[in-house]
C-alpha positions as CSV (number, residue, x, y, z in Angstrom):
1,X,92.1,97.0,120.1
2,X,90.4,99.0,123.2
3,X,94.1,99.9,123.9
4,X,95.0,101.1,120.3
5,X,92.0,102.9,120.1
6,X,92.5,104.9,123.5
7,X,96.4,105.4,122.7
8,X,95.4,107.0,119.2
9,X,92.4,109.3,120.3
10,X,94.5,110.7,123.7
11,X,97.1,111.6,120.8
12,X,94.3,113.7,119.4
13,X,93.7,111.4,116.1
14,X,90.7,112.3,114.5
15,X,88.5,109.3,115.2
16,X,87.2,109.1,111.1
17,X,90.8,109.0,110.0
18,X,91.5,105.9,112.9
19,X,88.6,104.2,111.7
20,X,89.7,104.3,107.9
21,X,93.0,103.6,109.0
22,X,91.9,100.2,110.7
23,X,89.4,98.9,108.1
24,X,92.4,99.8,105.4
25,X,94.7,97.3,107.3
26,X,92.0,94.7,108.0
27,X,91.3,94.8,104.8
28,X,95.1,94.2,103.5
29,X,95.4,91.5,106.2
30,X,92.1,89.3,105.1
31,X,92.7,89.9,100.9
32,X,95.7,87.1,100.9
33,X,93.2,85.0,102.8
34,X,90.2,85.5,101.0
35,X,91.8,84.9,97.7
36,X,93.4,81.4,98.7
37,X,90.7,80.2,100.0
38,X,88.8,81.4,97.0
39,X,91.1,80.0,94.6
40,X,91.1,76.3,96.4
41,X,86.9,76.2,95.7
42,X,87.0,77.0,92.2
């Protein structure tokens, strides 16, 4: 990640639009886990 982030801020990303970026594709990688996982306890 330390590597991503340096890459993407020499590159002159605005640091606000990496961090939005990131949390958006965290949070499309953890949704297909969260709902499995919440559809086994119910």
């Amino acid at each position: 990640m330390f590597v991503v982030n340096k890459a993407a801020l020499d590159h002159r990303m605005n640091s606000f639009v990496f961090i939005f970026y990131r949390q958006a594709a965290t949070s499309l990688f953890l949704l297909p886990i969260v709902v499995l996982l919440e559809r086994k306890l119910i």
